[in-house]
PLY file of the C-alpha trace (Angstrom):
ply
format ascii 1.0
element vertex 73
property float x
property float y
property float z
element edge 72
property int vertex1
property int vertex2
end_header
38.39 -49.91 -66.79
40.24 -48.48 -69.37
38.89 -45.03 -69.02
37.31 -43.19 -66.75
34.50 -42.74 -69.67
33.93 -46.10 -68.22
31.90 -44.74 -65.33
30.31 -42.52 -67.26
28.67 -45.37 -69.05
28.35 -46.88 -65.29
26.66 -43.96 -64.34
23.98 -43.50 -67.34
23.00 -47.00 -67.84
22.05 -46.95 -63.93
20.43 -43.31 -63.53
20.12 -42.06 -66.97
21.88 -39.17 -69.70
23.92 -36.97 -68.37
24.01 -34.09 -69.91
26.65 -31.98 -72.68
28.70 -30.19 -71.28
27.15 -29.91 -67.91
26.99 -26.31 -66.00
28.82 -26.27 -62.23
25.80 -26.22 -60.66
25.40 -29.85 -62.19
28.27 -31.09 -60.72
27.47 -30.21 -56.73
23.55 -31.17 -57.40
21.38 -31.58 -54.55
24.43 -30.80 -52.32
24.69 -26.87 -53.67
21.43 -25.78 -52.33
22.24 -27.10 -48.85
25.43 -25.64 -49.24
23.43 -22.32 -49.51
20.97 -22.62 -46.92
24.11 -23.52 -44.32
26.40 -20.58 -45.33
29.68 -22.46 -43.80
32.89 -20.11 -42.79
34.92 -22.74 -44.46
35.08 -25.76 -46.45
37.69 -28.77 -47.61
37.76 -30.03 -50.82
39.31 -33.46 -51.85
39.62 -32.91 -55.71
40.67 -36.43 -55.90
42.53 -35.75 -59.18
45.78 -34.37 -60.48
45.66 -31.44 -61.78
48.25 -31.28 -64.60
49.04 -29.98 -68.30
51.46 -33.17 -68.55
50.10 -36.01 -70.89
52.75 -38.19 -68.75
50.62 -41.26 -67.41
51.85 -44.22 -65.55
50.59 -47.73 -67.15
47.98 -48.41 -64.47
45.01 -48.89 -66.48
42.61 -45.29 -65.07
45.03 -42.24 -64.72
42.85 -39.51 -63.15
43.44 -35.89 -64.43
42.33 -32.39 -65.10
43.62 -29.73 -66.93
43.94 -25.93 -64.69
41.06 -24.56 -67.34
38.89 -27.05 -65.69
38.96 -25.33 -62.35
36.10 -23.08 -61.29
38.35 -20.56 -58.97
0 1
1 2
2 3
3 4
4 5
5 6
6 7
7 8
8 9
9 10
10 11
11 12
12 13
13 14
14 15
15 16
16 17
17 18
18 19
19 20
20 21
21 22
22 23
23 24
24 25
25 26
26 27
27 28
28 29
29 30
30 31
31 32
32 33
33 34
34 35
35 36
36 37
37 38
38 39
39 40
40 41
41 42
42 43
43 44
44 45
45 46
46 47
47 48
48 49
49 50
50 51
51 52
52 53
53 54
54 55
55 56
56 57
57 58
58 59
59 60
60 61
61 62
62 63
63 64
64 65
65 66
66 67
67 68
68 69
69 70
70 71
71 72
């Protein structure tokens, strides 16, 4: 893939639209209710992304990135 775009195409041909933007509670789905009912004392996030306001890119084909506005703090 050339973009990650790509997977987005992935995605909706398999399940379906996803939707403009999309709200955060869109992005944990199913997950954010059980998230809820467990009430954890702590969590770990892998953002598996840079976060960066760099448009530097290596020549790699997918470069994975997200700007700090992205972040839901």
């Amino acid at each position: 893939m050339d973009s990650s775009w790509g997977y987005v195409i992935l995605a909706e041909d398999e399940h379906g639209p996803i939707p403009r933007p999309v709200g955060s509670d869109y992005i944990g789905g199913a997950a954010m209710g059980e998230w809820d009912r467990a009430q954890p004392h702590a969590c770990n996030v892998n953002l598996k992304t840079s976060i960066t306001c760099s448009d530097d890119y290596l020549p790699k084909g997918v470069n994975c990135r997200t700007g700090p506005r992205t972040l839901l703090v």
